[in-house]
N, C-alpha and C positions, 0 to 999 in steps of 0.2 A: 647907694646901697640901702639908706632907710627908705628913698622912695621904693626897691622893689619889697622891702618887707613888710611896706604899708600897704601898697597892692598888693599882696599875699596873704593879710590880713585881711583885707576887703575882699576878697576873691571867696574865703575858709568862709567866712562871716556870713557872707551870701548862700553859700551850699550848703551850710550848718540849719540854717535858719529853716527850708525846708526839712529836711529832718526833724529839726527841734517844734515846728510845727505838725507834723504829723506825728509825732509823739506826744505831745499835748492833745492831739484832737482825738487820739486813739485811749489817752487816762482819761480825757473828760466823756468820751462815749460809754466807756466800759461798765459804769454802772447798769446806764440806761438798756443796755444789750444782754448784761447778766438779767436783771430784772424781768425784761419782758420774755427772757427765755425761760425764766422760772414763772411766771404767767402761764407761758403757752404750754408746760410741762405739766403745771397742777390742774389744768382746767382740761375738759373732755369735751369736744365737738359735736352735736345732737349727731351728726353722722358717725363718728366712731361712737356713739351710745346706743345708737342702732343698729351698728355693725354687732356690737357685741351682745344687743337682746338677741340679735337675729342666731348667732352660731348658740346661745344658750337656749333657744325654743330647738333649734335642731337637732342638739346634743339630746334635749329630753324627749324628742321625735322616735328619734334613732331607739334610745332606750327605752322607749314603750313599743316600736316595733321588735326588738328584741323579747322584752318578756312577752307580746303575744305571741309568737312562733313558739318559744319554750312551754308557756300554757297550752296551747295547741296540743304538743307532744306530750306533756303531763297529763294532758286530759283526758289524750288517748291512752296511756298506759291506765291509767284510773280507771276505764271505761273496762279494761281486757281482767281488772282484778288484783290490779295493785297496790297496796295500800299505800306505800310510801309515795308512792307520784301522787296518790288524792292530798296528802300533806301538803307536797311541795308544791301541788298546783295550786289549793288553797292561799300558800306563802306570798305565791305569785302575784294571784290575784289581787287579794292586798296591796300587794307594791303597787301593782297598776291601779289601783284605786285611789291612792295616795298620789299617783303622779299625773294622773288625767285631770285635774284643778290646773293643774301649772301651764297647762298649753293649749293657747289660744284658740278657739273655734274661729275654723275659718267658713264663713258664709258663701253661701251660692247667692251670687245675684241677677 
């Protein structure tokens, strides 16, 4: 009888042991894992840097092609004797003058 509960003991002892090691190696990892995911989370890759200059020059693209179409049409009602469109195309312009610094010239080569 103690022989089989001493091999019963040695049997547990043995399938524990892995467990009890991979429980160990998953506590002693878990800093190292937290940490580098908190790395890769705070720090930005020159490509997602670029990604994101790139949709922010388009964004201000888009909205300079927008207020020229609108000047356009302000400028033609201004032209017919409007005075409110001479205002707001005035406004316009402006803005577009303010935002044409911000986006890069692109070269013919």
């Amino acid at each position: 009888m103690r022989a089989l509960f001493v091999s019963a003991l040695a049997a547990a002892s043995l399938s524990l042991s892995g467990c009890v090691a991979s429980v160990v190696k998953d506590v002693v990892t878990a800093p190292v894992k937290v940490a580098s995911k908190a790395v890769d989370v705070a720090t930005t890759s020159q490509s997602e840097a670029d990604e994101k200059r790139g949709r922010e020059i388009r964004k201000r693209e888009e909205r300079l092609g927008k207020l020229e179409r609108t000047y356009d049409k302000q400028l033609a009602k201004c032209e017919d004797g409007d005075d409110g469109a001479c205002d707001d195309a005035r406004e316009t312009y402006d803005e577009m003058q303010e935002l044409l610094p911000t986006i890069p010239l692109e070269r013919d080569d």
